[in-house]
N, C-alpha and C positions, 0 to 999 in steps of 0.2 A: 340113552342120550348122554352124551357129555357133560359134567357140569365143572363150574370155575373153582379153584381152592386158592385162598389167598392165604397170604402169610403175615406177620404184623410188625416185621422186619422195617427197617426206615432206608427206604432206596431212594439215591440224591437223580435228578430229574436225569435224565441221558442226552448226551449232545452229539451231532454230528457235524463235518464241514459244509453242510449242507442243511439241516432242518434239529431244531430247538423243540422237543416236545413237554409241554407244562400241561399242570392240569387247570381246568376250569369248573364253572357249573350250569347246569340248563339256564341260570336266571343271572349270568356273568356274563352271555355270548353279546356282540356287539348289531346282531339283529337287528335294532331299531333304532340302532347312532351309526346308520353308515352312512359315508358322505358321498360316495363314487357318483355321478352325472352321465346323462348321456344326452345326444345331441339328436333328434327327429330329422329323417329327410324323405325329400321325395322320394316315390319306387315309382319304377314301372311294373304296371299289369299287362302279361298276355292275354291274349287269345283264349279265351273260354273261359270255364269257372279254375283256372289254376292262378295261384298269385306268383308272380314270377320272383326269384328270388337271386341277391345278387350279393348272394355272400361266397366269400372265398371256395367253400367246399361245404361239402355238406357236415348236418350234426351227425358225430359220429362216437357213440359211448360203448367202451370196450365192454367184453363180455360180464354177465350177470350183474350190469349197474342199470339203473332206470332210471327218467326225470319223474318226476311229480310237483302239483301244483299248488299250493298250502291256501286254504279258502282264501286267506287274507290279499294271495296274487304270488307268495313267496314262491319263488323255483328251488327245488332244492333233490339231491340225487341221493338214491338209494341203492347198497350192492345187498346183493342179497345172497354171496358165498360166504365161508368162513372166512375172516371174524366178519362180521354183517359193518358195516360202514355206515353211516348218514353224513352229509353233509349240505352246505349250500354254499360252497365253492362254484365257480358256473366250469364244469369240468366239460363244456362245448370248446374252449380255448385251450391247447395243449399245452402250453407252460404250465395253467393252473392243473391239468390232471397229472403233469407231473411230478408236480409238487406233491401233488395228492396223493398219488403211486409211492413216493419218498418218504412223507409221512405215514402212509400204510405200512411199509415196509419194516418202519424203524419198531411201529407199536405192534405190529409180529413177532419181532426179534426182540422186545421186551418182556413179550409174552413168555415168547422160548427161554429166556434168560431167568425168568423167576417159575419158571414151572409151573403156567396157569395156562389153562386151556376155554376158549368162547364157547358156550353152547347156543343152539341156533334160537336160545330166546333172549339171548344178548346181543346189544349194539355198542356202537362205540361212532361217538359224534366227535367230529376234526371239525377245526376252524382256522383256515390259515391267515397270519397275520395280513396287515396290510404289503407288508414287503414281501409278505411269502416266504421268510427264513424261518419262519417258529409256526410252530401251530400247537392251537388250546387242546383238549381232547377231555372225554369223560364218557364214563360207559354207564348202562342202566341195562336192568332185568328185567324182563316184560313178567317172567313167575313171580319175584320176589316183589315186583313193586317198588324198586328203591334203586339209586345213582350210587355210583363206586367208581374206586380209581385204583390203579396198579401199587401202587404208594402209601404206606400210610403217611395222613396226614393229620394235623389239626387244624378245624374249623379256622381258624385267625387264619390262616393260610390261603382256606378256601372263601376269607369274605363271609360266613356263616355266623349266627348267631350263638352266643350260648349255651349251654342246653345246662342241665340238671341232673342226665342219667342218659345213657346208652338210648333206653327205649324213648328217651324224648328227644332225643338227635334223629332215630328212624323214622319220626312224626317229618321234620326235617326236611329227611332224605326221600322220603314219599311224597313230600308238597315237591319236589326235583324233580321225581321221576313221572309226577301228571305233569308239570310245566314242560318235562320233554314232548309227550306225548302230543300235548296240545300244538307244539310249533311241528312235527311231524306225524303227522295222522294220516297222511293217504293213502301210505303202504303197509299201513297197518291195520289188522281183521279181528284183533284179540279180544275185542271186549263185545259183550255178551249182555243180552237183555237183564241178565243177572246186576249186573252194576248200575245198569238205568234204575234197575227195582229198588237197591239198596238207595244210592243217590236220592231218591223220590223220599224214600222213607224220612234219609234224613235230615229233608229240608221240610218235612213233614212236620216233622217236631220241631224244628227249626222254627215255622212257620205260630205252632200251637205254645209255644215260650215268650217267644217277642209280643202277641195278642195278651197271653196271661203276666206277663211281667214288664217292669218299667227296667228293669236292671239283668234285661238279659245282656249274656255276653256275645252272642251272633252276631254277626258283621252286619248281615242284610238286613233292611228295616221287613214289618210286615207285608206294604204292597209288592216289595220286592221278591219275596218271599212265593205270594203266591203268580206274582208272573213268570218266573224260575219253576214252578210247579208245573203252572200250563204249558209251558215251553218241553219241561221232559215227560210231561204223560203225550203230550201228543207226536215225541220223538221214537215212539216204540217200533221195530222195524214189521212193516206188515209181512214178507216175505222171510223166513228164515230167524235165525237166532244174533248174527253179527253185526253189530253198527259198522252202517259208512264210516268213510274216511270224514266226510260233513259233520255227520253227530258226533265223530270221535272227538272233533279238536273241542265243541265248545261243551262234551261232557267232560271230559277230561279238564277241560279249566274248571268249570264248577267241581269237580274232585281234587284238584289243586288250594282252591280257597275254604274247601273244607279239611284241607290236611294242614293249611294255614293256623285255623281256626282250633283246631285239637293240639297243635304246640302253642301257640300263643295261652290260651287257659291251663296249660300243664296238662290236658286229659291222659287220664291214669297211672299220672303220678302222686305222690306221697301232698302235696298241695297243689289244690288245684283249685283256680277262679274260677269262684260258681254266680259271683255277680260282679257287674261290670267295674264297679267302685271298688272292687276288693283288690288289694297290693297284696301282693305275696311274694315279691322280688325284696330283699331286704335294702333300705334306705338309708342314708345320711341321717341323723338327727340334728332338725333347726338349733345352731350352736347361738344366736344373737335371739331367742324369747324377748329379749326387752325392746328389739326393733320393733316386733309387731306387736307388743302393747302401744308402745311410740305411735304406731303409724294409727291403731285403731282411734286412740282420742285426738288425734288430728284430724282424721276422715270420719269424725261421727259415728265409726261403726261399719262404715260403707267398704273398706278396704277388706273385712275379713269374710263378706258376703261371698265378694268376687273371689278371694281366693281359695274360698268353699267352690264355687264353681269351676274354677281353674282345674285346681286338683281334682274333681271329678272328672270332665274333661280329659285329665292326662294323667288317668293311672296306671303306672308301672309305665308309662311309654308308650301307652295306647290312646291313639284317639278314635274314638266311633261317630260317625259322617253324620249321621243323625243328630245325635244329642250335642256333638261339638255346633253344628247350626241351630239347635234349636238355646241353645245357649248363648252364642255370640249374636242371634236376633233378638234375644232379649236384652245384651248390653246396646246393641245397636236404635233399640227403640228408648233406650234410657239414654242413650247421647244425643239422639235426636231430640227428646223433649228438654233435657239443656241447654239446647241452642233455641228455645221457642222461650220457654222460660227465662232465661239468661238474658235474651234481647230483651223482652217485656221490662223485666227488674232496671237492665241500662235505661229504658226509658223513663222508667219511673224516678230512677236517679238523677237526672237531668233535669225535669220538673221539680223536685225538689229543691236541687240545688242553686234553682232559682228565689226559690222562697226566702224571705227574709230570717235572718236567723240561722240558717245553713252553715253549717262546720264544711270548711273548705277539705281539711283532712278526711272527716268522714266519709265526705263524696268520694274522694280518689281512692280509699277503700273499698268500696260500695264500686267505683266503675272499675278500677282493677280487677275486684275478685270477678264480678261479674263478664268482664270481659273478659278473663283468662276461661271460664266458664265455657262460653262460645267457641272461642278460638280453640280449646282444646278437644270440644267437643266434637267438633268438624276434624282435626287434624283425626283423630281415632276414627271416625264414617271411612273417611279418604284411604287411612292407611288399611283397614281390615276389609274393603270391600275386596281386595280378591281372594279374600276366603272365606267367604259367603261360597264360592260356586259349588256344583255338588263334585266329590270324590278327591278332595284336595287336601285328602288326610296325610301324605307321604310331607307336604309342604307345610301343613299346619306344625306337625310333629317337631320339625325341624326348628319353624317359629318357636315355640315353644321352648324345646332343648338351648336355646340358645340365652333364652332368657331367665333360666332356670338359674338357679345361685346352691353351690351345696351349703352355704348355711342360713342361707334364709327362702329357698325353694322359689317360689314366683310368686313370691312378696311384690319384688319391685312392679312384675306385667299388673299386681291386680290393684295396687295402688294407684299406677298408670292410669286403669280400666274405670278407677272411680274419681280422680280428679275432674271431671267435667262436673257432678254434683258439691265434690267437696266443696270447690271454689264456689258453686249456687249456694251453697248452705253456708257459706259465711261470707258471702254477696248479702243474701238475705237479711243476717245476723247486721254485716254494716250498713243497712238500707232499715232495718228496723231502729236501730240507736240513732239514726239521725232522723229518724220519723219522729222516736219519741224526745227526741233536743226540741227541735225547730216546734213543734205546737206549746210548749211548755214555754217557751222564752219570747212567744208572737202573741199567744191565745192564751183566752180565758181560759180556768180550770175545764167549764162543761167540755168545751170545745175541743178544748186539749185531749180528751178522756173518749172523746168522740174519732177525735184522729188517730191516737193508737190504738184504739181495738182494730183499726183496718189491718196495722203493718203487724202484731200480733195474731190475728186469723191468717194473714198472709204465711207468716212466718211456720204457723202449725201446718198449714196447708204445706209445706213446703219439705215439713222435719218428717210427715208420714208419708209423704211421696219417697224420698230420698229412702225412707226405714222401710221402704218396698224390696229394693235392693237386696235384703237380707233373705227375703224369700225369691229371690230372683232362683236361685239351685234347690228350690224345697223339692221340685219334681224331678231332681237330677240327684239330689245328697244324699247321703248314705241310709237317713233314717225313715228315706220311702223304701218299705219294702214291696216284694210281687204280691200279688192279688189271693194265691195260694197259699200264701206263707205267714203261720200265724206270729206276733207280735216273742219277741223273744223274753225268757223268763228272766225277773231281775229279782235279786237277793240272795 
């Protein structure tokens, strides 16, 4: 059998007066932002069980191309001569198969041109623009398991991430070549109870890490885990050794999000994230230290809680759906009980300020902080409920990134995150000094000594609610370790 030889030569893309060939990649293609419409009308039916049809001419696809029907409903065509084709151009309408023909023809003549020849476990995906002058293209190995292009390129080029070494680009290039697989599975028989097996195994352990540890680095939580389990043991084909085109597309995504999963932690490179807290992408160092003493003795303390939780939340760029929710419902239930809290204190400032004796200043300290309290407490519910929902990690990230500072890191978000208690904790503070004014200058001693222990108890009630905050990330920070894993040796 044939196989491909590449060169590592830098060949500038080829143009014709007719068709523009660039490269792309499986998770580039415009698949799921097309805009095109179509318009429903009536037909008529004949006579018996035929449905009569009233198109121009019949569907007619030249020799060794086939339609296929992608679970999700996609149509998309398959040649299956040298060099093997895929596309989802609708090559029923003849200007687009000619297109299609024109761009085949040019990526033959490129082939010939650099001395590489298709073996028949190579494809090669076209995608014609919307005008039909250009088309994207990129080829994959059904042996090797991985996407390539005629070209050398670099990753910035191709929209790609990163990488660290050669073998952690291939992690990559193999999460490529299962997202192909997955958008075109029906005319393909390659994969083998073998890969169900392996797959099983490694959501297996997948499965038995997230149970055993709080800082696993797997994407999927554990119910998830074992519903993905039940789903491929009982995907095994009773007849024979080859998965359908069915089970190919949605084994092949979960082989996708586990090739995901092995570059995202570096697996088996030189470092690699073995718990989900651990950076191992080299960072900025916070150049303004004095900000965030600043900011902690103004917030009590509450400011450095959250952004213990923040930065778990989002290490190295990753957020995981789980613990990012189970962390923004515990800010969410600390901003809800400031707006309960924070009302109460306004009222109780109102009654006071009726009192004789009452510091008019005191009060509008007392009902500012306090209603900044509310007001800001509600604006945070309002603004972060849409990411509350589940798998909203692509948008979270972005939140995030955005608000991220290189020399003070997400200082400002977690500052933000804790002004709804700040302002309660020194709401409190000026609702306590005018508790202890007004009995002192209306009441007798007892009496006076009787009225501040209330706004005193208040007050502590108030300073270890707020000093909750700090253990808000104890089961998200760095110094919970797994269940397996003994405590690490110090001296």
């Amino acid at each position: 059998m044939a196989s491909a030889t590449f060169h590592d030569e830098k060949v500038l893309p080829c143009y014709t007066p007719e068709m523009t060939i660039y490269p792309i990649t499986s998770q580039s293609t415009s698949r799921y932002y097309k805009s095109s419409s179509v318009k429903p009308r009536h037909l008529t039916l004949a006579a018996g069980p035929t449905l009569y049809s009233d198109e121009p001419g019949p569907q007619y696809l030249p020799p060794h191309w086939t339609a296929h029907t992608h679970p999700e409903g996609q149509l998309y065509f398959y040649r299956a001569s040298s060099p093997r084709i895929v596309t989802e151009a609708y090559l029923y309408r003849p200007e687009i198969m000619d297109r299609v023909s024109t761009c085949t023809l040019r990526i033959e003549k490129m082939l010939l041109e650099r001395q590489k020849t298709m073996s028949d476990n190579m494809e090669i995906f076209l995608e014609l623009d919307v005008d039909a002058s250009s088309c994207g293209y990129y080829m994959i190995d059904h042996n090797a398991r991985t996407e390539f292009w005629l070209d050398s390129l670099t990753t910035e080029e191709l929209y790609l991430p990163p990488a660290v070494s050669k073998s952690h680009l291939q992690l990559k290039l193999e999460e490529l070549y299962w997202t192909h697989l997955e958008t075109f599975p029906m005319h393909y028989d390659g994969l083998r109870s073998r890969d169900l097996d392996t797959l099983i195994s490694i959501y297996s352990h997948a499965l038995a890490d997230r149970m055993t540890s709080e800082l696993s680095t797997f994407t999927h939580s554990a119910e998830k885990c074992r519903q993905i389990l039940d789903l491929l043991r009982s995907s095994r084909p009773s007849k024979g050794d080859h998965l359908d085109g069915y089970t190919t597309c949605y084994v092949a995504r979960f082989w996708s999000t586990i090739s995901e999963h092995k570059f995202i932690i570096h697996s088996g490179q030189e470092s690699t994230r073995l718990n989900r807290n651990q950076a191992i992408l080299e960072a900025p160092t916070a150049e303004r230290p004095w900000l965030s003493r600043l900011s902690r003795r103004l917030t009590f303390g509450l400011s450095a809680g959250y952004l213990t939780g923040l930065n778990n939340s989002f290490t190295d760029d990753l957020v995981y759906d789980e613990h990012w929710h189970k962390f923004l419902g515990n800010c969410r239930k600390d901003w809800a009980s400031a707006v309960s809290w924070g009302f109460y204190t306004l009222m109780l400032t109102v009654i006071v300020a009726f009192t004789p004796g009452a510091s008019l200043s005191l009060t509008g300290f007392a009902l500012l902080f306090n209603g900044g309290s509310v007001l800001s407490a509600l604006l945070l519910l309002f603004q972060h409920e849409k990411y509350t929902v589940p798998y909203c990690t692509s948008e979270v990230a972005t939140y995030l990134t955005a608000w991220r500072s290189p020399s003070s890191g997400l200082l400002s978000l977690a500052v933000i995150f804790s002004t709804p208690r700040t302002l309660l904790l020194w709401g409190y503070l000026s609702f306590m000094v005018q508790a202890l004014f007004v009995p002192f200058k209306a009441l007798d001693l007892y009496l006076a000594i009787a009225c501040i222990s209330f706004p005193l108890l208040i007050f502590a009630g108030a300073w270890w609610w707020a000093s909750r905050t700090r253990d808000i990330t104890s089961a998200e920070g760095q110094d919970v370790l797994p269940q397996h894993m003994p405590p690490p040796k110090t001296g």
